[in-house]
VOZA-175388 format. One record per residue: residue in one letter; x, z, y of N, C-alpha, C in turn. Coordinates in steps of 0.05 Angstrom, whole numbers, plus 5000, padded with zeros to 4 digits. Example, Ala and Ser with C-alpha at 12.3 -4.5 7.8 and 13.67 -1.06 7.14 Angstrom:
a526451564886524651564910526451564934;s525751424955527351434979525851575001;
! end
This chain:
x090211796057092911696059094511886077;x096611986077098412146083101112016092;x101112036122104111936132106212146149;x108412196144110212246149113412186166;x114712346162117012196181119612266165;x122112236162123012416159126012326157;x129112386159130812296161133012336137;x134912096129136012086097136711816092;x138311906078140611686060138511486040;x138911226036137011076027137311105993;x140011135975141711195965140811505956;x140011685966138812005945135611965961;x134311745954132211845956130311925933;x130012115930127912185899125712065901;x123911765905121411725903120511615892;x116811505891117011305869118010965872;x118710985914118710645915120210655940;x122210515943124010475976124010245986;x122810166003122009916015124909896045;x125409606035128209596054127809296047;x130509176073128908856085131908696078;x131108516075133308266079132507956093;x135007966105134907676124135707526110;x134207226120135806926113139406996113;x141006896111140606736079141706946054;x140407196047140707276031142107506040;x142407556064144207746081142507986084;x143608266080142108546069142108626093;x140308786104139308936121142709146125;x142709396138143909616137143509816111;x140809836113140709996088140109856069;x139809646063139309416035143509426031;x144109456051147109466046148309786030;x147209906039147710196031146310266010;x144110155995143510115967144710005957;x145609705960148009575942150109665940;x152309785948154109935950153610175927;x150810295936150810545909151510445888;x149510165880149610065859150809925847;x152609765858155709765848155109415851;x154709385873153509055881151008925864;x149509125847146609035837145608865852;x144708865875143008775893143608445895;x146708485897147108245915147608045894;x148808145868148307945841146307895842;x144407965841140707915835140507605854;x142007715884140307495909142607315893;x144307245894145907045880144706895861;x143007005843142206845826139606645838;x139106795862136606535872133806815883;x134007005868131807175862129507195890;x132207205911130507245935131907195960;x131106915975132706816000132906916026;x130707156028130607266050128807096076;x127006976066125806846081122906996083;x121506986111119407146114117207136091;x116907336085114907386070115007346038;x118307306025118807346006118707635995;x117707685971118908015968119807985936;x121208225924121808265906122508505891;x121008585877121308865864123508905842;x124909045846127309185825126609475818;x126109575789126809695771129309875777;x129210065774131510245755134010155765;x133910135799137609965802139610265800;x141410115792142910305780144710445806;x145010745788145410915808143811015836;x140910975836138710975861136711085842;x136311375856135611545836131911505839;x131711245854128711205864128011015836;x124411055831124210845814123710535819;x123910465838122610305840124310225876;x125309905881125609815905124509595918;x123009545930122509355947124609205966;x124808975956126008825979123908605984;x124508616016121808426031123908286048;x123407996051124907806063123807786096;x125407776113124607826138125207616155;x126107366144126707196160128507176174;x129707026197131406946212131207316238;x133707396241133207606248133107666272;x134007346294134107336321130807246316;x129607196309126407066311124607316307;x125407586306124307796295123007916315;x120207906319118607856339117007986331;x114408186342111908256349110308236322;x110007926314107607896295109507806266;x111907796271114307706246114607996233;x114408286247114608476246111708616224;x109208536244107408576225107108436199;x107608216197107808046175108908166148;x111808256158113708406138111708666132;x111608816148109809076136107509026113;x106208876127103908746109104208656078;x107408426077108008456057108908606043;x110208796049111209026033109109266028;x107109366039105609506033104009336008;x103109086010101608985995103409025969;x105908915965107008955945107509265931;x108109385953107909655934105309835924;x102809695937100609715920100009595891;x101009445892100509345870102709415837;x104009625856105609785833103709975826;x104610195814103210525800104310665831;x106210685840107410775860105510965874;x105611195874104011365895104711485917;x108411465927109511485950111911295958;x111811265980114110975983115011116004;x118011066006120011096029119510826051;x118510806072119810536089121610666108;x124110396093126510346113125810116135;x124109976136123309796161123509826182;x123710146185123410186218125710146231;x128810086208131109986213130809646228;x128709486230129209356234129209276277;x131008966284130608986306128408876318;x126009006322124208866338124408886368;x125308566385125908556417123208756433;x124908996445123909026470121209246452;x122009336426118709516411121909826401;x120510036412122910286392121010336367;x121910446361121110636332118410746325;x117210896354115210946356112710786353;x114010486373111110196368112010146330;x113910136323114010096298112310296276;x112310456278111510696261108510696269;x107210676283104310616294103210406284;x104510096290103909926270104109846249;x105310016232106610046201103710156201;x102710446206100310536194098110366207;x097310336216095310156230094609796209;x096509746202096509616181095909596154;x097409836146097410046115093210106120;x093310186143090610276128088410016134;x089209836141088309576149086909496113;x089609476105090709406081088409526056;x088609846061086609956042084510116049;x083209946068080910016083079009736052;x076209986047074109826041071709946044;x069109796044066909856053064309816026;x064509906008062810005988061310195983;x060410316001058010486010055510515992;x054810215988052710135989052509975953;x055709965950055609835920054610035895;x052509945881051810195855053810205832;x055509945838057909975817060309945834;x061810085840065510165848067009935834;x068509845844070709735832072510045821;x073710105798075710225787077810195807;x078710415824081310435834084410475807;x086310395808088310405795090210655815;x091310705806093110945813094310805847;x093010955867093010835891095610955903;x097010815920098611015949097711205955;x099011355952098411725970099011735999;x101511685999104111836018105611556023;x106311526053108611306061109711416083;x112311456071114211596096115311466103;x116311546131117411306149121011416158;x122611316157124911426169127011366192;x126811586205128511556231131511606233;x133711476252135711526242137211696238;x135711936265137012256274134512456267;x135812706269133512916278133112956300;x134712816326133312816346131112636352;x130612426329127912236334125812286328;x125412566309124112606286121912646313;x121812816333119112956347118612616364;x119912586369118412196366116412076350;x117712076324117111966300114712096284;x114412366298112112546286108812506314;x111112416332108212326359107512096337;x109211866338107711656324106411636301;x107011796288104711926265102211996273;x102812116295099612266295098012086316;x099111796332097511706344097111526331;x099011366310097611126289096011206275;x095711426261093411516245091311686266;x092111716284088011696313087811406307;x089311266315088210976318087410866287;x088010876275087910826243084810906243;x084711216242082011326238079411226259;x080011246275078311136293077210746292;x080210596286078310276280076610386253;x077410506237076210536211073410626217;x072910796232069710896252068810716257;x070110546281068710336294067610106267;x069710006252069109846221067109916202;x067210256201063510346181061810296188;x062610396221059410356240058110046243;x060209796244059409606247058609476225;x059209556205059509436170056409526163;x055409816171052809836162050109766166;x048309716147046309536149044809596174;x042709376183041609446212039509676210;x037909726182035709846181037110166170;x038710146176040910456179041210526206;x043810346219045310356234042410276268;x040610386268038810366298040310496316;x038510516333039310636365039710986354;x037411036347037411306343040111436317;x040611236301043111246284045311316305;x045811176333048411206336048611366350;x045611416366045411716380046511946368;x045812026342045812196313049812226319;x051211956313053812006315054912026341;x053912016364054712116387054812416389;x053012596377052312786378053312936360;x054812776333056212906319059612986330;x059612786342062512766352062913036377;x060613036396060613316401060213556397;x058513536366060213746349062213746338;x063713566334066813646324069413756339;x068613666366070713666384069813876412;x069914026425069614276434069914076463;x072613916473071813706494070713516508;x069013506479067413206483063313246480;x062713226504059313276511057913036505;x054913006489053812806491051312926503;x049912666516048212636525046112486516;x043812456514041612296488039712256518;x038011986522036511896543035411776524;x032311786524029711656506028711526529;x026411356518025811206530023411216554;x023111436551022111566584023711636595;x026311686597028311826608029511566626;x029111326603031111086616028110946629;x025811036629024510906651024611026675;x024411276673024611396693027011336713;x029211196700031611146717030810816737;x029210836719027910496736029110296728;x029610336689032510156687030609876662;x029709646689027609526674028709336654;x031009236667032709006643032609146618;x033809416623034209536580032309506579;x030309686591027209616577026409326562;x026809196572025708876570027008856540;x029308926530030308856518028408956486;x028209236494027109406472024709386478;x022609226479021209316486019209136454;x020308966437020008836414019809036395;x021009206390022609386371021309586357;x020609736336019309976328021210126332;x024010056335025910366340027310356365;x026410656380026310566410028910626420;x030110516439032110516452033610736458;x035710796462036510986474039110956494;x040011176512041911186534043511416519;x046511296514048011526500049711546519;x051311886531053011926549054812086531;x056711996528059712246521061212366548;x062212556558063812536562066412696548;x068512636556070812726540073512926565;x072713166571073913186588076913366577;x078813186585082213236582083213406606;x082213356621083413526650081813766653;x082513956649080014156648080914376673;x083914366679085514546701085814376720;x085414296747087014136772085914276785;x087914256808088314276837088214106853;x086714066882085513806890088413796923;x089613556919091913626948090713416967;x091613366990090813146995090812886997;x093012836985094212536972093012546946;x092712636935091612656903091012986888;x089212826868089213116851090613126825;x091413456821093813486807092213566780;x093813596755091913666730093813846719;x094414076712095814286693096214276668;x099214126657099114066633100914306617;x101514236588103414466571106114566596;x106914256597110514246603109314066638;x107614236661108414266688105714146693;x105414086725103813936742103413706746;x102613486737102713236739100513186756;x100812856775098912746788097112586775;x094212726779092612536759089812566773;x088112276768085512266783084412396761;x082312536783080512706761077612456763;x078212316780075412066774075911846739;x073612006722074111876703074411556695;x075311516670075611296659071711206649;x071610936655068810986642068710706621;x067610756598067610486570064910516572;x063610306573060610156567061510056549;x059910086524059009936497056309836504;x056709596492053509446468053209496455;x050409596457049909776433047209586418;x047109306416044409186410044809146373;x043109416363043709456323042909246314;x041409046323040208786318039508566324;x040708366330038908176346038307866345;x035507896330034507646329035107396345;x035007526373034107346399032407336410;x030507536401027607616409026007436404;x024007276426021807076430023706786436;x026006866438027006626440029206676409;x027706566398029206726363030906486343;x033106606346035206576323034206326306;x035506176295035206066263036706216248;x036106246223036006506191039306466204;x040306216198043306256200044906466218;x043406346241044606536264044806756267;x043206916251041807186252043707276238;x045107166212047707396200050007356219;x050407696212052307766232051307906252;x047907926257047507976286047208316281;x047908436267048308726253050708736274;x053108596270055708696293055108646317;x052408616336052008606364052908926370;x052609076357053609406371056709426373;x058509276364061709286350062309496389;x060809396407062509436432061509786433;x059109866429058310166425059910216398;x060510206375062110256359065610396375;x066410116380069410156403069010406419;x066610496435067910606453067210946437;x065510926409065011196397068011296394;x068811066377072011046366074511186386;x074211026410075610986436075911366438;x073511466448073111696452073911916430;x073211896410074912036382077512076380;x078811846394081811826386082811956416;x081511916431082112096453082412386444;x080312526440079812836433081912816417;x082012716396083812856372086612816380;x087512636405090112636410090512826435;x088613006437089412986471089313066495;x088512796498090212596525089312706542;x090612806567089812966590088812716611;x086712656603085212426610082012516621;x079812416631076812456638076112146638;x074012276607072711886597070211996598;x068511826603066211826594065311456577;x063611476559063311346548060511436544;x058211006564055811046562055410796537;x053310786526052210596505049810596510;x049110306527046310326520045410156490;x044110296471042910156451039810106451;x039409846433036709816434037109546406;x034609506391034309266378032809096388;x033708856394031708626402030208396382;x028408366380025708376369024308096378;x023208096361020707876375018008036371;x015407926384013308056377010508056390;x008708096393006508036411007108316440;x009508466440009608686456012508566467;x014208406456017308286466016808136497;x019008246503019608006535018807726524;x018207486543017107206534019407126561;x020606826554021906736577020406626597;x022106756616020206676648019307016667;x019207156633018807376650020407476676;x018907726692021807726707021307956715;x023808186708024208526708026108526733;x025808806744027209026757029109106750;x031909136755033309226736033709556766;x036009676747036009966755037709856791;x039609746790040309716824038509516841;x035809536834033309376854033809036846;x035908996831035708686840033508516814;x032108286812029508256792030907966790;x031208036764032007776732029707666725;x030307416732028207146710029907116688;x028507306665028607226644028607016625;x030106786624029506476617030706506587;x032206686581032006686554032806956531;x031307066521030607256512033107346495;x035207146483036907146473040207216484;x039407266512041307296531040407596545;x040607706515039208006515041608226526;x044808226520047208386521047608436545;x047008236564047808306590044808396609;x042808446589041508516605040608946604;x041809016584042209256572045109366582;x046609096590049809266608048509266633;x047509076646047109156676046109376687;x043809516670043209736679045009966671;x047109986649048110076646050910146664;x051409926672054009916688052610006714;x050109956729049710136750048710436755;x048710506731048410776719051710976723;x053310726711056210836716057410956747;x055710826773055910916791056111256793;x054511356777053811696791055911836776;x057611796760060411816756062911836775;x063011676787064611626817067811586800;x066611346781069211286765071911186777;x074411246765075711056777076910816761;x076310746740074710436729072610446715;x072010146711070010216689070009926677;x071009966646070409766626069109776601;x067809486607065809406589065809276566;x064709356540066309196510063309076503;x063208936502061108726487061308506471;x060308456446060008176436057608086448;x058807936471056807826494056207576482;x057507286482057507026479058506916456;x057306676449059506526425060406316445;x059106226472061006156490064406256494;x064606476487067306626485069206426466;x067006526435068206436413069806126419;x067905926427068405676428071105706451;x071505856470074005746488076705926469;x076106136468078306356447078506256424;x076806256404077106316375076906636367;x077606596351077706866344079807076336;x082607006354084207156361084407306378;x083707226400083807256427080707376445;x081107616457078307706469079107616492;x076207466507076107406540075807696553;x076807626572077607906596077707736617;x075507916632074107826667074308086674;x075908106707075808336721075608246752;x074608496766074808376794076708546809;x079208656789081508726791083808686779;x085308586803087808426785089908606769;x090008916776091309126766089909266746;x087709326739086309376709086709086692;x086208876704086308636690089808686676;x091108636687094208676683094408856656;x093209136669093409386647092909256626;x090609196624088909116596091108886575;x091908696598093308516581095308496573;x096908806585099008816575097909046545;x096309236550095409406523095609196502;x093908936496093008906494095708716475;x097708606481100608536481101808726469;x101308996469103609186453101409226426;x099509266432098209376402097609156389;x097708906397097108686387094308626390;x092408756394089508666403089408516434;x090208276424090208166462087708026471;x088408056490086007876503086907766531;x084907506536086007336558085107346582;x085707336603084407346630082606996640;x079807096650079006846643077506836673;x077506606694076706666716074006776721;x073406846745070607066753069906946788;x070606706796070506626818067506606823;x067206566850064506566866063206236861;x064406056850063605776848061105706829;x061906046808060206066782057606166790;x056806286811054606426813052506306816;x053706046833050305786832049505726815;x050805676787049705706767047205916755;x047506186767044906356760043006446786;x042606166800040206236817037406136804;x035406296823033406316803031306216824;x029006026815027206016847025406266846;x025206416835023006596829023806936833;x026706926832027507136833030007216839;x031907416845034807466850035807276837;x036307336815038307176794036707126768;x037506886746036206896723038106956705;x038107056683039707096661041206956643;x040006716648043306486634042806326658;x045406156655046205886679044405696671;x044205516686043205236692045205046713;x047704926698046704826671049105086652;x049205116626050005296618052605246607;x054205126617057005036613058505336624;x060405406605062805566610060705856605;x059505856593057506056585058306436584;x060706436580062506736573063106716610;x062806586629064706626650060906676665;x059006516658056906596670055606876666;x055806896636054907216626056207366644;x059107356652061207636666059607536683;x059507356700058107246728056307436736;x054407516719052007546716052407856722;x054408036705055208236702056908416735;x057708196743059808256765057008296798;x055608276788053308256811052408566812;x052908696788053408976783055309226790;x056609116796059309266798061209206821;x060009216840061009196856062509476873;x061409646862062509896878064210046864;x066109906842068810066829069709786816;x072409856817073809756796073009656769;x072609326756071009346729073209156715;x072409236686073608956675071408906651;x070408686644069408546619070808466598;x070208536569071608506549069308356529;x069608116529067708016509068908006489;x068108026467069308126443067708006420;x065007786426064207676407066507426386;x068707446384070007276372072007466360;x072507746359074107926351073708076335;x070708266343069808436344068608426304;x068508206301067908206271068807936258;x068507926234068607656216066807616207;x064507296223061807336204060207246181;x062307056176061806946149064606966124;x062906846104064606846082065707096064;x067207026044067807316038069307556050;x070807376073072107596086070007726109;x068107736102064807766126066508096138;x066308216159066108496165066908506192;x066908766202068308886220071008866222;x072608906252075308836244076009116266;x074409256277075309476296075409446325;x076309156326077509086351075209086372;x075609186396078609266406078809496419;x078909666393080309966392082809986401;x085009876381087109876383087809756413;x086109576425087509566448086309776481;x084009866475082910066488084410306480;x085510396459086710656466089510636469;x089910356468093710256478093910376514;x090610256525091110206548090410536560;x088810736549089510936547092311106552;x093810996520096311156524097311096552;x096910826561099510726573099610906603;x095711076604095611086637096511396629;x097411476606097511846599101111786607;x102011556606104811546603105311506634;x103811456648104211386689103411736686;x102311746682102312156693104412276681;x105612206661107512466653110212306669;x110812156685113412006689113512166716;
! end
């Protein structure tokens, strides 16, 4: 798919399809106005007759309007135009791309970006126009021996701005909606593919590819002597069921490659001057668990589908890091994943056991199934020799989550109220939000253990997503963190709409842009 920018009269456009909006009650956009006019009031005879009220999510295709040398027009009803809001905005896109798929149409003009969305310019528009579009014709048939027959698909959807002074705007937002585009689409393969593909050593394989593509971005591969040797007994415990053995994946992604160190801060050398920027990187922990039963404390058949998307959070941060390189961002990420499959077996952890994890402290294992946070803890104290200056964590941790969110909304636990903030506002512009959910000290009695530091689920296990972070925050005490549970986002696990959904890419590299946009100000 191929997107563009480009500036012009709605009225000489030569294409096969011009997508332009109308409001309640039948009232034409600017340029739905400047098409009717070509056409010698076509348009507005048509709405007269009833054809189309302009109410959200109406659309209507016209033929051959006269004098509009395009073949083909889309009108998409947009609703009440003071109500034209955030997700009223996506809505309309959605309908109108859908509709002009379903023509022959192989390039479409959108005039949408005419419309007023409160407090969003051109640029959030044109990002979530493509972010949608490829939403739209994203599919995952890999694996089918028979294709559905594609029909003569969309090529090209250009987008138009009002000046040529917007165009070098309008061409950034091109090239960051389609990183972000390409990148959920990564995170979506990776999660979509089967478990007896997609192992530990599978995602190692694409860690390693990604540092061959990109000249900025280093991986690192840790086997499973490597991660004993770190003394990191929780992962172990986890993999320890498994015929495919674990691994410790390190990217880093380094954007700052020139600074100068002052003593208020260090500075980083960009195209256009000196900006102030910490060279202490950004750091993303993924879950990386390709499978999981529940171990010795194991699943029923039901439970088990779906448990292919336990990696969705190592997926995100492959993604996360991709869209970095290819945009960029004068940024320093590293991105760790610990992966492993958990298993049952006469060699699996049994509950009760009780491991070492890598910062000295020893987990009673009470249930085998409360495997995610035991593969982040060592992970997150691993993050220490980084000397980050945050560090967040993506996991489909809990269906505790699920039950308080749903599955709109990702829980977010931080033991900072200013990353917490960041996040929720990213999180608000790209539309991948998520909620702040408390992390107080009242929760921790819940995971005392008589046998050992801490045990791995609560007793009693009420508020379950706030005990998992609980659990997590006993880790991280020496930087800045935030928790992103993402088991209620991160995929769809039943029914026909079953898959990956990306999230939360789109809001990890929102919160990205937002910290590249405090350095260049």
């Amino acid at each position: 798919m191929e997107f563009s920018v480009k500036t012009g009269h709605p009225e000489k456009q030569r294409t096969n399809c011009i997508i332009a909006g109308v409001f309640e009650t039948r009232r034409l956009t600017t340029i739905a106005e400047r098409l009717d006019k070509a056409s010698d009031g076509h348009i507005n005879n048509l709405l007269r007759k009833g054809d189309l009220e302009g109410k959200a999510g109406q659309v209507l295709l016209l033929h051959h309007v006269p004098n509009i040398p395009c073949d083909r027009v889309v009108l998409v009803g947009c609703g009440r135009e003071r109500e034209l809001k955030d997700k009223e905005f996506r809505d309309i896109i959605k309908k109108a791309i859908q509709a002009v798929i379903q023509t022959n149409a192989i390039e479409a003009v959108c005039f949408l970006t005419e419309l007023n969305v409160k407090s969003r310019d051109i640029r959030w528009k044109i990002k979530q126009a493509i972010e949608i579009t490829s939403e739209i014709l994203y599919t995952f048939d890999t694996f089918k021996s028979k294709k559905d027959k594609e029909r003569r698909a969309l090529r090209r959807l250009i987008f138009t701005v009002p000046t040529r002074r917007d165009l070098p705007n309008g061409e950034r937002a091109v090239l960051e909606g389609q990183a972000i585009a390409n990148s959920i689409t990564l995170a979506k393969n990776l999660g979509n593919l089967p478990p007896n593909i997609c192992t530990p050593i599978y995602l190692a394989k694409e860690a390693e590819n990604l540092a061959l593509e990109f000249e900025s971005i280093s991986a690192a591969i840790l086997d499973e002597n490597d991660i004993a040797a770190l003394k990191m007994g929780a992962f172990l415990a986890v993999a320890k069921g498994s015929q495919f053995p674990p691994r410790l994946i390190t990217l880093e992604y380094r954007g700052c490659k020139e600074h100068t160190r002052t003593i208020s801060s260090t500075k980083v050398r960009t195209k256009d001057g000196v900006h102030p920027q910490t060279i202490q990187p950004i750091v993303l922990v993924g879950k990386g668990i390709t499978f999981d039963t529940g171990g010795n404390s194991l699943k029923t058949p039901a439970g088990m589908i779906g448990m292919k998307y336990d990696m969705c959070g190592a997926a995100a941060v492959l993604a996360a890091i991709r869209a970095a390189a290819t945009l960029e961002l004068p940024l320093n990420i590293v991105g760790v994943i610990p992966t492993a499959e958990n298993m049952p077996g006469n060699q699996a952890t049994r509950p009760e056991d009780i491991v070492t994890s890598m910062a000295g402290i020893t987990i009673e294992i009470l249930n085998t199934d409360a495997e995610g946070r035991l593969i982040l803890c060592d992970a997150l104290t691993y993050c220490e020799r980084f000397d980050p200056d945050v560090v967040i964590d993506i996991a489909t941790l809990t269906g505790a989550c699920i039950a308080a969110l749903g599955h709109h909304t990702s829980g977010l636990f931080s033991n900072h109220n200013t990353l917490a903030n960041d996040l929720f506002n990213a999180g608000i512009t790209s539309g991948d939000r998520c909620w702040q959910m408390p992390l107080w000290d009242e929760y921790q009695d819940a995971l005392n253990s008589n046998f050992a530091d801490i045990a791995n689920i609560g007793s009693p296990p009420d508020g379950g997503a706030i005990l998992a972070a609980s659990f997590l925050s006993h880790f991280t005490k020496r930087y800045h963190w935030a928790h992103l549970d993402v088991a209620g986002t991160a995929c769809r696990g039943t029914g026909r709409d079953r898959g990956a959904t990306g999230r939360p890419v789109p809001l990890i590299i929102q919160y990205l842009l937002d910290r590249c946009s405090k350095i260049t100000k």
